[in-house]
C-alpha positions as CSV (number, residue, x, y, z in Angstrom):
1,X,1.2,16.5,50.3
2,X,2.7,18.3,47.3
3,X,0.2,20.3,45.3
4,X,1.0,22.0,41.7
5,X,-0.3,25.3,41.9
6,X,-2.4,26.8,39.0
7,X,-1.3,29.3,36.5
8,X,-2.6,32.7,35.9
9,X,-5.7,32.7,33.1
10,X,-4.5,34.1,29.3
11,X,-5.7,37.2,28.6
12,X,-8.6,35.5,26.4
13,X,-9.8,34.5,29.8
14,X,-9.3,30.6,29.8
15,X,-8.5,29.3,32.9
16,X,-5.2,27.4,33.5
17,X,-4.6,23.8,34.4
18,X,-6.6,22.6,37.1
19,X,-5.2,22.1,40.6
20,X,-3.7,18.6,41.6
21,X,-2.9,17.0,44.7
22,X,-0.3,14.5,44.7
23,X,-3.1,11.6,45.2
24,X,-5.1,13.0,41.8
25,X,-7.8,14.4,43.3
26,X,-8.9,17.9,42.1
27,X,-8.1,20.8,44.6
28,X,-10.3,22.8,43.0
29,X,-13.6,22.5,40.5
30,X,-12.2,22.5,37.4
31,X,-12.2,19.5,34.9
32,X,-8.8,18.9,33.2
33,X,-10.5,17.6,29.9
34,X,-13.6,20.1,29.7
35,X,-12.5,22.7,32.1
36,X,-16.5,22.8,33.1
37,X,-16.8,23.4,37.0
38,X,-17.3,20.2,39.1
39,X,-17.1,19.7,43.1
40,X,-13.9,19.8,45.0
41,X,-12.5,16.2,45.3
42,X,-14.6,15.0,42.6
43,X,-13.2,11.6,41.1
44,X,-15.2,11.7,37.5
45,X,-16.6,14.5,35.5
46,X,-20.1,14.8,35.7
47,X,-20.3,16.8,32.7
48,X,-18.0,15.0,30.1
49,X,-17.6,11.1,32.1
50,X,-13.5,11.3,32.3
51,X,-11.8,10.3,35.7
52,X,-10.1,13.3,36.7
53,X,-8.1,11.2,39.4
54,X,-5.6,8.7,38.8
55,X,-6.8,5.6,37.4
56,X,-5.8,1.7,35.9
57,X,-6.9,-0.6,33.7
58,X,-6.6,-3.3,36.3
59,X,-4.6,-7.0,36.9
60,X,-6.6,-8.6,34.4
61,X,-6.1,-6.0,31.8
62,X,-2.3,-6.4,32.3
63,X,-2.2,-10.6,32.3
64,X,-4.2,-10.1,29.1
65,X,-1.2,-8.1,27.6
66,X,1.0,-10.4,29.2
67,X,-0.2,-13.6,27.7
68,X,-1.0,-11.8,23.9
69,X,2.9,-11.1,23.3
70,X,3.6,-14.6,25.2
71,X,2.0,-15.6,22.2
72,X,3.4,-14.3,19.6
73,X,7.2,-14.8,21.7
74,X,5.9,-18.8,21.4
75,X,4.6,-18.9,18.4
76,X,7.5,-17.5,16.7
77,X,9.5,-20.0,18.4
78,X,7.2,-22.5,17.0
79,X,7.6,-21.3,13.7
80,X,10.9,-21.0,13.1
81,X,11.5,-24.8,15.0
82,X,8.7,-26.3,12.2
83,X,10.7,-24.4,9.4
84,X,13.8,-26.3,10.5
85,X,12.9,-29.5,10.8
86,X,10.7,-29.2,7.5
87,X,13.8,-27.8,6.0
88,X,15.7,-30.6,7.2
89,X,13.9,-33.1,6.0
90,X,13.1,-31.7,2.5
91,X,16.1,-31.6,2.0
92,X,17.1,-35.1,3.1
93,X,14.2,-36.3,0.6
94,X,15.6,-34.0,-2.2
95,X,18.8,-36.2,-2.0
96,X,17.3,-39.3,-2.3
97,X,15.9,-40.9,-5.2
98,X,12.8,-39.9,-6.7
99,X,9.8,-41.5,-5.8
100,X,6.7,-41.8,-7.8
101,X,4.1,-41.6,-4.7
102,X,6.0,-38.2,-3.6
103,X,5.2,-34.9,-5.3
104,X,8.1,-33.0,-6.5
105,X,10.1,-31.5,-3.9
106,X,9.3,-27.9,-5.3
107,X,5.5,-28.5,-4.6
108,X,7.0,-30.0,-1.1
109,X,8.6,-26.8,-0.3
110,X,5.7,-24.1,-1.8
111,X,3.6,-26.2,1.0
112,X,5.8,-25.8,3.7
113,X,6.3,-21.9,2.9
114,X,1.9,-21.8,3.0
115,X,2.4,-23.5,6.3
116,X,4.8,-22.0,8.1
117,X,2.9,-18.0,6.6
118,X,-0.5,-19.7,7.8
119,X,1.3,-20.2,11.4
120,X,3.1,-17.2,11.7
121,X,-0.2,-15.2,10.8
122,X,-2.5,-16.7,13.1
123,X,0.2,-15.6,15.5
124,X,0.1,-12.7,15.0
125,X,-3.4,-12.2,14.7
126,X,-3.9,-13.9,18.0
127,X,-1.4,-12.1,20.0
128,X,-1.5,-8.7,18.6
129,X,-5.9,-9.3,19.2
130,X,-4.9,-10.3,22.9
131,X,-2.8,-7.1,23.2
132,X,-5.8,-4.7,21.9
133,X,-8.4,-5.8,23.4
134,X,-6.3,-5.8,26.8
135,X,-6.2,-1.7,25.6
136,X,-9.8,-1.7,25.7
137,X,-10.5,-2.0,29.1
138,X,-12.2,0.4,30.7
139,X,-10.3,2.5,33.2
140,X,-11.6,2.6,37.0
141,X,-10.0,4.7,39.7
142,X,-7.7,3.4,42.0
């Protein structure tokens, strides 16, 4: 067990870092975060609620992260596939003859432009959402 010793209190008199064993648990009752006294292997702060031992967000958190930036990943994909095939066949249309039933290609291509920022923004919203709230998860001991 490797344990990291404590340094010497500055001459204001605040204590040093508090005493760690390799598994997280205190060696001795300080808090790292309040530096108020607590018992000896303590695993959360009475005084101010932090874990003072190591701690995770979980699996769930982590396949929440996972699937926000799968996401965005697909989604961008997704995006730049509908802007060329829109772009393809604009501009096959463009080279035709005009047609009285079809708007003018320049209203064609504003549309596709609104589509294809619309797309990309959801995606982004979505994923980058995913990601946070993944963040938020509270963190438990291990």
């Amino acid at each position: 067990m490797t344990i990291v010793t404590q340094s010497v209190p500055d001459p204001a008199g605040r204590p040093g870092p508090a005493l760690v064993t390799e598994q997280g648990a205190l060696a001795h009752g300080l808090c790292p975060y309040c530096v108020s006294e607590i018992p000896a292997g303590a695993r959360k702060c009475r005084h101010c609620g932090e874990w003072v031992g190591r701690t995770t967000r979980g699996v769930a958190s982590a396949l929440l992260r996972g699937v926000g930036w799968l996401w965005i990943a697909l989604s961008a994909a997704a995006v730049v596939g509908f802007w060329r095939v829109a772009s393809f066949w604009l501009d096959r249309l463009s080279l035709q003859a005009p047609d009285d039933n079809l708007p003018p290609p320049v209203v064609l291509h504003i549309l596709m432009y609104v589509v294809v920022a619309l797309f990309a923004l959801q995606a982004l919203v979505i994923g980058l959402g995913l990601v946070i709230f993944a963040g938020l998860a509270p963190r438990r001991p291990r």
